[in-house]
N, C-alpha and C positions, 0 to 999 in steps of 0.2 A: 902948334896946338891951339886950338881954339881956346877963347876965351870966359866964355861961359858954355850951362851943357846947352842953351839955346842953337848956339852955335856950332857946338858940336853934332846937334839932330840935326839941323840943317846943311852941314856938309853930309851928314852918314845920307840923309835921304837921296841929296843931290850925287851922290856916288850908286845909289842903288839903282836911280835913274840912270845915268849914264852904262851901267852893267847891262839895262835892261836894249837899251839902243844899241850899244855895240851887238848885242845879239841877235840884231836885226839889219845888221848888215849885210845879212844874207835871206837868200828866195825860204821860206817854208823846207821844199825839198831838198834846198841843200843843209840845211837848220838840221834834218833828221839823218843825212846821209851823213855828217858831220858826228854827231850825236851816238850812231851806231857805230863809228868806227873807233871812236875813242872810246866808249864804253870797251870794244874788241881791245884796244890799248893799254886803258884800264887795269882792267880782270890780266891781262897777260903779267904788265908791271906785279901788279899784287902778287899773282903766283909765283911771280921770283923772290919777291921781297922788294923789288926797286920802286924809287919815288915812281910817278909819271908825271910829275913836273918839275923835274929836277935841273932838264933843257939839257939832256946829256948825251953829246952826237953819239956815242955807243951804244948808249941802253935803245936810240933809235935805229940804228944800224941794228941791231941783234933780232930787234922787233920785224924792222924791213925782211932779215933773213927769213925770221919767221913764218911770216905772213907770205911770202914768196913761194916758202917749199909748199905750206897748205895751201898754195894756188890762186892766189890772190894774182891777180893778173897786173898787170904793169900798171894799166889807170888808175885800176882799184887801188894799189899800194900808192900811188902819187894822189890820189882823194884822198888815202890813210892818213898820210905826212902832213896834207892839208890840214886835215883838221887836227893835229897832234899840236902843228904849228899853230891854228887857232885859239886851239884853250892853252894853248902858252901865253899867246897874248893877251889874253882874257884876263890871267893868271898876274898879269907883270911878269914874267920870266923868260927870259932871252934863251932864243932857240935857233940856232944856225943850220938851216939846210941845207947850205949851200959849205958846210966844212968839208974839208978835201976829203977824209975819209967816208963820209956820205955820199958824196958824188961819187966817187969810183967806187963805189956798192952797188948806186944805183945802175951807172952803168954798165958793170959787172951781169945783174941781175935782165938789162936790157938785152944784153947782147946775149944773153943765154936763152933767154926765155923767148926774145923775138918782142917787138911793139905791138902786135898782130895777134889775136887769138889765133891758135892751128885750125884748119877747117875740116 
């Protein structure tokens, strides 16, 4: 804890700065491709009642499921994950993509659906 409030605005600013850089880690059009899919994330969480940043490989998995039957295509759902996993990190909240039940979803989801939109 800082030790005056001098102190304490001058870290709170220098955090709000740092929030505003990390959001610029990315191009503009990925900023909003990002931006739209979590919001889809979002609004889904809410409707069930779940956090959306709770970092919960299920509540992502169910999401994946989701988005997969409404036809989200394979990229689109791996840019979905993207950006779920970015405002986790935004967030501070550890998010594992790579937990085994996620991957054999994801994969699950690959091999049904094809990498390839149908032509």
């Amino acid at each position: 804890m800082p030790g005056s409030p001098e102190q304490a605005a001058t870290l709170q600013a220098l955090a709000a700065r740092a929030a505003v850089y990390a959001t610029r880690a990315r191009g503009n059009g990925t900023r909003r491709t990002y931006r739209s899919a979590w919001r889809a994330y979002e609004a889904w969480c809410n409707s069930l009642g779940r956090p959306p940043l709770a970092g919960d490989p299920e509540t992502i998995a169910m999401y994946a499921v989701h988005a997969a039957d409404r036809g989200l295509s394979l990229s689109g759902l791996r840019v979905a994950l993207a950006a779920i996993q970015a405002a986790h990190r935004l967030a501070g909240t550890a998010l594992d993509l790579c937990h085994p039940r996620l991957i054999m979803l994801l994969e699950g989801i690959a091999r049904t659906k094809g990498s390839r939109p149908a032509k």
